[in-house]
C-alpha positions in Angstrom: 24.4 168.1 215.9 26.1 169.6 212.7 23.5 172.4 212.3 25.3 173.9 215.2 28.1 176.5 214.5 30.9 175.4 216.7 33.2 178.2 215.8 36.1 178.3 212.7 36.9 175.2 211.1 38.5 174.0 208.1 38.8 171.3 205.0 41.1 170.5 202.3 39.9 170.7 198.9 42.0 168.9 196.1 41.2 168.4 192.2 42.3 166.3 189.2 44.3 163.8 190.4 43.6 162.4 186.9 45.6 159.2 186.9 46.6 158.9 183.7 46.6 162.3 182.2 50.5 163.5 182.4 51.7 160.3 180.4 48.8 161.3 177.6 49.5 164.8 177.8 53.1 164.3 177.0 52.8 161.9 174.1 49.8 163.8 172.6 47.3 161.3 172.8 44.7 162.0 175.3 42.6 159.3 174.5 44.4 156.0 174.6 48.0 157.9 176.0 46.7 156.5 179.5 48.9 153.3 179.9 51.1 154.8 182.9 50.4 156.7 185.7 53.4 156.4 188.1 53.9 159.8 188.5 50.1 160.6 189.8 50.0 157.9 191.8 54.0 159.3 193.7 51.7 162.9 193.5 48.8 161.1 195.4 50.7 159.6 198.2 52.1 163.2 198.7 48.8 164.8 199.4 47.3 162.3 201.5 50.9 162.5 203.4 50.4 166.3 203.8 46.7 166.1 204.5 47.9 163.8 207.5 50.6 165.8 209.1 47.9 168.9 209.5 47.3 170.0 213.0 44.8 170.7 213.6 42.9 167.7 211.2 40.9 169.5 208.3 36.9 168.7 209.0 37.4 166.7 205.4 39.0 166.3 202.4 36.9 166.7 198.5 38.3 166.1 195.7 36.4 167.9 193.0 36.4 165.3 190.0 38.5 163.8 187.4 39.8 160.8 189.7 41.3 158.9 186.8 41.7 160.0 183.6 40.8 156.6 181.9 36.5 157.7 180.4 34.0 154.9 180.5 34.5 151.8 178.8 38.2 153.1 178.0 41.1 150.0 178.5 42.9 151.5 181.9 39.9 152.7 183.7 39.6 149.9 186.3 43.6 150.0 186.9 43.2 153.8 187.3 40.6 153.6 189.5 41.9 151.0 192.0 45.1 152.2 192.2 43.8 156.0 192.9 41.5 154.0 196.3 45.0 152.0 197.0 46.3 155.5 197.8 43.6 156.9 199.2 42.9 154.4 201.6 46.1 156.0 203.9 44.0 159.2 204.3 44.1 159.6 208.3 40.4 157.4 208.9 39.4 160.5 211.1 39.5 162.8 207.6 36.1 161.7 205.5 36.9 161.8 201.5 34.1 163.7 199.8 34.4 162.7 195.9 32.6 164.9 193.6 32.3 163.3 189.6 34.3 164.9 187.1 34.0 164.8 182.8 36.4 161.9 183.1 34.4 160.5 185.6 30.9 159.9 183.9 31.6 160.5 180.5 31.6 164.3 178.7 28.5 163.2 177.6 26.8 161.0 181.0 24.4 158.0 180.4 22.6 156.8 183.4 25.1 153.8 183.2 28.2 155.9 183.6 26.8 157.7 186.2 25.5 154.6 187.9 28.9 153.1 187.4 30.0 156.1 189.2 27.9 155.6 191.9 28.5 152.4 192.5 32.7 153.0 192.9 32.5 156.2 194.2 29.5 157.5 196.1 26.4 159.6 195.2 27.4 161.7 192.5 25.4 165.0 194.2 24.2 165.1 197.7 24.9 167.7 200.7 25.8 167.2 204.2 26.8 169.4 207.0 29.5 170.5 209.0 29.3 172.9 212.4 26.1 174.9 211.0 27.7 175.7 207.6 25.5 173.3 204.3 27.1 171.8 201.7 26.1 171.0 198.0 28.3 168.8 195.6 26.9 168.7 192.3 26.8 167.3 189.2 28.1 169.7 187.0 28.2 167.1 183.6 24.4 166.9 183.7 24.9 171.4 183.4 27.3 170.9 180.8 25.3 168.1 178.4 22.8 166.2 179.6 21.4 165.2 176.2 21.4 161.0 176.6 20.0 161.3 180.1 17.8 164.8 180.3 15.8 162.9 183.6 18.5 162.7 185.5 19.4 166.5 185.0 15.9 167.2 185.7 15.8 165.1 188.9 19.3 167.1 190.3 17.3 170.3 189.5 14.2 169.8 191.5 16.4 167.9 195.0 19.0 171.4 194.6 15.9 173.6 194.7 14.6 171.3 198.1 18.0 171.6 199.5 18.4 175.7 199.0 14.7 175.3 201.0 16.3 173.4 203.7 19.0 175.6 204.2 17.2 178.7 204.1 14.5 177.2 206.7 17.6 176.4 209.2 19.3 179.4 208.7 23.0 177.8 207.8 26.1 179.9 208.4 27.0 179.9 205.4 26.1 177.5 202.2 29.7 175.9 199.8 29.2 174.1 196.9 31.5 171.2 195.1 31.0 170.8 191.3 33.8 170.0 188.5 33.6 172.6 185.9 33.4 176.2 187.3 30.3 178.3 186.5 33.4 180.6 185.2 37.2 181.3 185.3 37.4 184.7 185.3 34.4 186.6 184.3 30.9 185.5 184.6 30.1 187.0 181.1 33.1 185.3 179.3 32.7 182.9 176.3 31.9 179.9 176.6 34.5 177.1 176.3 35.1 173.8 177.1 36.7 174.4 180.6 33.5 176.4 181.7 29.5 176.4 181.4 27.4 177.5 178.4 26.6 181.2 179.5 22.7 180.7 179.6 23.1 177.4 181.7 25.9 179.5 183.8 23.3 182.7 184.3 20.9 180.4 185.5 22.5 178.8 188.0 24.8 181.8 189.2 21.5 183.7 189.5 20.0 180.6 192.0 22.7 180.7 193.9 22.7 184.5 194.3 19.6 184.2 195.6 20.0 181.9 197.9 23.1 183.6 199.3 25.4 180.6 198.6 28.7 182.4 199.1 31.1 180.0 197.5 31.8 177.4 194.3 34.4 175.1 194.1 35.8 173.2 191.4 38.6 172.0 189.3 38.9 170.9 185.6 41.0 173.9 184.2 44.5 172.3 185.5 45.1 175.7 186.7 44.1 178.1 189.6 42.0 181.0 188.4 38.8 182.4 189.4 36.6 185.6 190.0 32.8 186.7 191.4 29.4 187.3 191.2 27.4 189.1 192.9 29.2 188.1 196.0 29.3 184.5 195.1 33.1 183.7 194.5 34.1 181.1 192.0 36.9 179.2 193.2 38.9 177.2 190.3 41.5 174.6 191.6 44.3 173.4 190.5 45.1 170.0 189.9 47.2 167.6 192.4 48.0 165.4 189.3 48.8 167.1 185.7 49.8 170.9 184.9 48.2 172.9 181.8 49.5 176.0 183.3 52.7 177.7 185.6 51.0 176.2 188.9 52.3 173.6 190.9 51.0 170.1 191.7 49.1 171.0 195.1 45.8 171.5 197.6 43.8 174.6 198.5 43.0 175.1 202.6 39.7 176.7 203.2 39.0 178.4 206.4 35.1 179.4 207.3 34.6 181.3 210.1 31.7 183.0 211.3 31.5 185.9 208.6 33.7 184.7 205.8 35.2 181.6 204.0 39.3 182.2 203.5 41.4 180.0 201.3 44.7 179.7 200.2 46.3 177.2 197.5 49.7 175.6 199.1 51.7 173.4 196.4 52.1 170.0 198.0 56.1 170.6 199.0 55.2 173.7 200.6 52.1 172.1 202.9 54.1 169.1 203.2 57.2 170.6 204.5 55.7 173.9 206.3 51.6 173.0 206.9 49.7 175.7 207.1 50.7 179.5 207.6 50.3 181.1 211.2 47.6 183.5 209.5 45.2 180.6 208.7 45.9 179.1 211.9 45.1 182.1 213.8 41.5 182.7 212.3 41.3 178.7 213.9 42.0 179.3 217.0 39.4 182.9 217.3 36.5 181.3 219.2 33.0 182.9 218.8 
């Protein structure tokens, strides 16, 4: 039934709620800072309180990676993580969550028992499903950035994305979104490489598959901020985060429209979607029946 195009819909794509990361961030240790995270978890509530006012609903909700901020095997991982479901759970039951696996997630460096640890809380950490005739991908994105303790696993992402650019092609999708944590790119798609994007021969690769398979749209989180740019028609969408700040944005959610020719988005800061929803604009391109 989802092959179908059914006319303009959207979802709600959030990133980094990171629970842990502001009290870290503030007292300079990222790596065992982690003990509190009262103020992500009051940031939390907020979205999934906004998310549930919408009207219309959005089709679903992703949040693109770094749930917690707690790595594998690190002391407040567990707490993180439960507490992050506790507020999740509220999410109006008619919204689907779509979790995508962040650094923080797996591990900067993924074993097949972090991922598998992932899996097991958390969900697949890539598959694609579809909504109204439109395909989409989440990926792994830590298995682009180093995949040196499990190079099968990167392998075995490789060869199911090439089957499911085959899929789409053969059904002739509207249009083809994916969901991955670090962004091919912020700005450029030549810039240096860093640690909030992809190595550029990895990043040529993969922006050069997508190209060709006329994937209009990436979007991810990690950089904290909102930035982003394109390529060759592909836009690169970069997030910012619900939970901490590492630049002037504000805590909030982007709203992405996709309608018949294009996919529209806007980032909202959680007091403005909370208090005001989503601008008459937005809701207009909704309403346009094709």
């Amino acid at each position: 039934d989802e092959y179908q195009w059914k006319g303009p819909f959207y979802f709600i794509q959030g990133a980094d709620p990171q629970f842990g990361l502001m009290k870290a961030w503030a007292v300079g240790d990222t790596n065992n800072g982690d003990d509190e995270w009262g103020e992500e978890i009051k940031l939390a509530e907020q979205a999934v309180q906004a998310i549930n006012k919408l009207n219309p609903k959005p089709k679903f909700f992703v949040l693109c990676g770094d749930l917690i901020h707690g790595m594998p095997g690190s002391q407040w991982r567990k707490d993180q993580e439960q507490d992050l479901k506790n507020v999740l759970k509220n999410t109006n039951q008619d919204i689907p969550l779509v979790f995508v696996s962040g650094n923080h997630d797996i591990g900067n460096t993924p074993t097949k028992e972090t991922i598998d640890n992932y899996c097991k809380n958390w969900g697949d950490d890539y598959f694609s499903f579809w909504v109204g005739g439109v395909f989409f991908l989440v990926l792994n994105s830590q298995l682009y950035f180093d995949s040196s303790k499990c190079p099968e696993l990167k392998q075995a992402q490789d060869v199911w994305l090439n089957e499911q650019l085959a899929v789409a092609q053969k059904h002739k999708c509207k249009h083809i979104i994916v969901f991955q944590h670090i962004p091919l790119f912020l700005k450029k798609p030549d810039e240096a490489h860093d640690y909030f994007n992809l190595e550029k021969s990895v990043r040529q690769e993969i922006m050069e598959k997508f190209h060709k398979a006329g994937i209009k749209a990436v979007f991810s989180g990690h950089y904290h901020r909102n930035a982003g740019g394109s390529y060759r028609g592909l836009e690169m969408v970069v997030s910012s985060a619900i939970g901490c700040q590492l630049g002037e944005d504000t805590h909030g959610l982007r709203v992405v429209v996709v309608t018949d020719e294009k996919i529209v988005h806007r980032y909202y800061s959680l007091n403005e979607l909370s208090s005001q929803g989503i601008e008459k604009e937005l809701l207009d391109m909704l309403a346009k029946q094709n």
